[in-house]
C-alpha positions in Angstrom: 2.8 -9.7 2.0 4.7 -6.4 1.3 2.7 -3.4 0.9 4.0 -2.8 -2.9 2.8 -6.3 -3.7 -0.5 -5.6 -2.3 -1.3 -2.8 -4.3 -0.3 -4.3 -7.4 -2.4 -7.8 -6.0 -5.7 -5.2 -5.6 -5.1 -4.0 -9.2 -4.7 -0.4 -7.8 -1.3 0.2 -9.1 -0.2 -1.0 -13.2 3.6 -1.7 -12.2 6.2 -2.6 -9.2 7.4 0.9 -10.4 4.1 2.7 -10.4 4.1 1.4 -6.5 7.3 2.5 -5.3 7.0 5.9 -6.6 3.3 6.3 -5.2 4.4 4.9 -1.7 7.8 7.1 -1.9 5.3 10.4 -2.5 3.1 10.2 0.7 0.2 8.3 -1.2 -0.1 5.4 1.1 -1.7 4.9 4.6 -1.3 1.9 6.5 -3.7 1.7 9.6 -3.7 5.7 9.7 -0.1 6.5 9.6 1.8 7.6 6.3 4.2 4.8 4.9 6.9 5.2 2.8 8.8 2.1 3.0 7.3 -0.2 0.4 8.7 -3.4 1.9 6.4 -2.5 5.1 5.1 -6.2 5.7 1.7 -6.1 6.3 -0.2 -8.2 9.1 -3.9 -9.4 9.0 -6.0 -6.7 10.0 -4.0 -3.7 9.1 -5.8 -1.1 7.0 -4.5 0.6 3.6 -6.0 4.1 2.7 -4.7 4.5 -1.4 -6.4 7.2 -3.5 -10.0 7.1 -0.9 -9.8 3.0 -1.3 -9.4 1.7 2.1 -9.0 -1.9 1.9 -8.2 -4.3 4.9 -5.3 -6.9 4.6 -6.4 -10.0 5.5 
């Protein structure tokens, strides 16, 4: 799953739009590490910090 659809999926985020934008601006972590690409495919396991949520992809 990409990491835009995941945050939509989790209900954190209302649009595709809403997504892009917060992962463009520095928003999202993925295990740690700031990610701006919001096609980053995400593997089981891998951890996303989003406005103090950390939720695990699995």
């Amino acid at each position: 799953m990409k990491l835009d659809q995941f945050l939509k999926w989790q209900n954190l985020v209302s649009s595709g739009g809403e997504a892009k934008f917060l992962i463009k601006s520095g928003s999202v972590k993925v295990n740690g590490e700031i990610e701006t690409r919001r096609g980053r495919k995400l593997n089981r396991g891998d951890k996303v910090m989003f406005l103090k949520n950390e939720l695990i992809f699995e």
